[in-house]
N, C-alpha and C positions, 0 to 999 in steps of 0.2 A: 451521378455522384451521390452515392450516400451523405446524407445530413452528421455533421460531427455530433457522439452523442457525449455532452461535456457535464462533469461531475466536480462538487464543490467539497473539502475533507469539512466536515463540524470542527474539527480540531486549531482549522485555520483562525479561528477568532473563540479562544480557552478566556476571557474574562466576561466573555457576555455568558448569561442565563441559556440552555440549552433551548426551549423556546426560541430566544430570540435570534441563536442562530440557525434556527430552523427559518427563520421568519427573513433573516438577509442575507441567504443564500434563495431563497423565493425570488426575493426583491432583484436579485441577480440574473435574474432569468438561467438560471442554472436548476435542471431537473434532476440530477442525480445526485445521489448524497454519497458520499465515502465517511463511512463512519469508523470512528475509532472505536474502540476496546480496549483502553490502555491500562494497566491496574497503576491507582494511585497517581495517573496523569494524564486523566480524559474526562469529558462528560461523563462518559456512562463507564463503569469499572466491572470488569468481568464479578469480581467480588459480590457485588452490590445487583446488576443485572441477575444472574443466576437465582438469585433465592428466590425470586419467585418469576421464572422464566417466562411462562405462558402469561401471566400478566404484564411483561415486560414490553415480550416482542406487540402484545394488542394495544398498549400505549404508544409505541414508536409508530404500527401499523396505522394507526388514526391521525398522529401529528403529520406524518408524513402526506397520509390521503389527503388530511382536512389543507396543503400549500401545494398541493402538485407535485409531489418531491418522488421519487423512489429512491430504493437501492443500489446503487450502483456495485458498491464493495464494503465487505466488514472487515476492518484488520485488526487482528486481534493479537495484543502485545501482553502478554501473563504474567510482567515482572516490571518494576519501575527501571530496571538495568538488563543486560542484553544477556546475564549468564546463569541468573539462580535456577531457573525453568526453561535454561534453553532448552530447545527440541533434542538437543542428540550431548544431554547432559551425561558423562558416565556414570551416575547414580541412580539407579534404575525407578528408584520411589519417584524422583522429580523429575524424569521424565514419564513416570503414571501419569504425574497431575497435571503435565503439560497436556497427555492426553484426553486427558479425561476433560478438562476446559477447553479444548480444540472441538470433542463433540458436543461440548456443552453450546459452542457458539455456533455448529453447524445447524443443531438445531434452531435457535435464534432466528438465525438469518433465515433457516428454511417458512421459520414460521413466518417472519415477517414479510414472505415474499419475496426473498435477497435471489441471486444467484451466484455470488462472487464472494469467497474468502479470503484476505492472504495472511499469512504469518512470516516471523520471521527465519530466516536459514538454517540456524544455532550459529556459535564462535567457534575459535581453538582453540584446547584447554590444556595447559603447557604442561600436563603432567602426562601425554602420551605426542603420538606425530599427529602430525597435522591430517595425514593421510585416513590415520583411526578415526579422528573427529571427522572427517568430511564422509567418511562411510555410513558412520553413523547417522549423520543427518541424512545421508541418502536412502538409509533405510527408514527413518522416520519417516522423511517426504513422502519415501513411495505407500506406507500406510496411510500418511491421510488423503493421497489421492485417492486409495481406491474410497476410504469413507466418505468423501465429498462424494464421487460419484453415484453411492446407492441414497443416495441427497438430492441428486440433479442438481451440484452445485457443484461449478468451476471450481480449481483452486490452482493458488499460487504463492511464491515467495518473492519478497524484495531482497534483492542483492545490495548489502548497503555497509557504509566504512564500519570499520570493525568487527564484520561478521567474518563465515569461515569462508565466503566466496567475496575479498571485497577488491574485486578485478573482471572486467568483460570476461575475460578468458577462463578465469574459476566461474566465473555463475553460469558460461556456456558448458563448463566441462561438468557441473552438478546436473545442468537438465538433461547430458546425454547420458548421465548413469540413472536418471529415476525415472521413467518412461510414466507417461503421463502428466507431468509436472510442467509447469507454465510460472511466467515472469509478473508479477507486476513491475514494472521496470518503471526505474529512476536514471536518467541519464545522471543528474546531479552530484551523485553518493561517486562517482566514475570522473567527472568533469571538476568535482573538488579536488580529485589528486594527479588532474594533471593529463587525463586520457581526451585524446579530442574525436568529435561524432566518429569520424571512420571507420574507429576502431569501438566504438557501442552500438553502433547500428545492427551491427548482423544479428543481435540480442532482439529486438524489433519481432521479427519473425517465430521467437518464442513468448513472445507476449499478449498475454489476455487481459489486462489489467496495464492503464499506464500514469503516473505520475508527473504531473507539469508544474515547474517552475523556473525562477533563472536565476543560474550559478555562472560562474568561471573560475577558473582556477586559485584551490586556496578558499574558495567561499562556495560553502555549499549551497548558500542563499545568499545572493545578490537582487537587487534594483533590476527592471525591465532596459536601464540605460547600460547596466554594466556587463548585461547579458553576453553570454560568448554560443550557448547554444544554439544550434539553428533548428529550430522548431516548426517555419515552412518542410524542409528536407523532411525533417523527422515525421509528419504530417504526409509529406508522399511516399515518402516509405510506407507506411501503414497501408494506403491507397494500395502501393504494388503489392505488397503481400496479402494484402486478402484482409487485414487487421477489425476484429468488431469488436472490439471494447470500448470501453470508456475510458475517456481520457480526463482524469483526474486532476484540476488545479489546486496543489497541494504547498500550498506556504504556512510554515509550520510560526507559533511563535513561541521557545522557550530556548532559554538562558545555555545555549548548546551552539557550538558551529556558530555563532554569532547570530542564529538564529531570531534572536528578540530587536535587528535592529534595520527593519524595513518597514514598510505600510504596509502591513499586508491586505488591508480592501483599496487600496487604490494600485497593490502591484495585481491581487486577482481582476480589478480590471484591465487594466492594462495587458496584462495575457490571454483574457479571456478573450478581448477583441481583435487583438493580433491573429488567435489560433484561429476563429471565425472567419477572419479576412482572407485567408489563403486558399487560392483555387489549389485543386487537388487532383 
């Protein structure tokens, strides 16, 4: 049995110094980093990163060497809201600049060593169907796969509430139109409205990239006591399909989804040593 290889978001603890959550996700025994890119709601802001790139990614490259840490995933969010820079925006300028900060951050990660991107889907924008907007983003997707690939870097999208896929069956039906495309999957975004494992497992098998935390229904972030995911299951799933990513423990804390109102270092423990426990 493969070793779980388990990855901690920086984002998970937004009021400590970036340092120092480099420093207690170490203390964690957690080796891979899921780093955000979030503009105007992250450590490090695409805005700010970018200007002076190569110096960026050799700073991140040393903090990380000097704790043990790597890359596990960069997700890179290019607007404090999910629509000004969506990916499959109808205004053709804001989706240049989606583009153009999508390879700004492949390089990034290429530099820093990463292998793993995701971004997010785009929305639907109620002034066409919903059908136009999902094209769209499938035709964005399938551009940045192939530019991930002359990167040697995976890439993927989170399927998550209020995107244009925010259902199993829509984030299954966008990977079978963009060939190449892969999941970071959240069961949570799925289990907040009420879908249970059975019906998000089969998503599993399109994932290279995955996100851990515990929700049930109604709450996208719940207590490890109120938990309704089964996270053993989900864990042999992986096992049977061949799964090699990282598996990301991703508790977020901001003022969203009731977001701000868990532990989040005593529920990352609390899952981090559940998901270890589990033969596989």
């Amino acid at each position: 049995m493969k070793p779980l290889k388990l990855a901690c978001a920086d984002f998970t603890f937004p009021l400590l110094p970036h340092d120092n959550v480099l420093d207690v996700i170490a203390m964690l025994d957690i080796q891979g980093l899921d780093l955000g890119l979030f503009e105007e709601r992250s450590h490090l802001w695409p805005s700010t990163v970018f200007r002076s790139l190569a110096k960026s990614a050799k700073t991140l490259t040393k903090k990380l060497a000097d704790r043990g840490l790597h890359l596990a995933d960069v997700f890179l969010q290019t607007a404090p809201e999910f629509t000004s820079l969506a990916i499959n925006h109808p205004e053709v300028g804001r989706r240049k600049k989606a583009r153009d900060l999508y390879l700004r951050t492949l390089e990034f990660t290429a530099r820093c060593g990463g292998q793993h991107v995701t971004t997010l889907p785009g929305v639907r924008f109620p002034d066409e169907s919903k059908q136009d907007s999902l094209n769209r983003s499938s035709e964005e997707l399938a551009w940045r796969v192939d530019q991930a690939q002359q990167h040697g870097i995976l890439f993927s999208v989170e399927a998550h509430l209020s995107s244009i896929v925010p259902t199993p069956s829509k984030a299954a039906q966008l990977v079978a139109a963009t060939p190449g495309l892969t999941l970071t999957l959240d069961y949570t975004h799925f289990t907040k409205a009420g879908f249970p494992d059975v019906e998000i497992e089969p998503l599993v098998e399109h994932a290279s990239h995955f996100h851990a935390r515990c929700a049930c229904k109604g709450r996208l972030q719940s207590s490890f006591k109120e938990n309704t995911i089964d996270y053993a299951r989900v864990l042999r799933t992986m096992a049977a399909t061949g799964y090699r990513g990282h598996v990301g423990v991703e508790y977020v804390w901001i003022d969203w989804e009731h977001c701000n109102e868990v532990d989040n270092l005593s529920e990352t423990i609390l899952l981090r040593d559940f998901l270890r426990s589990v033969k596989r």
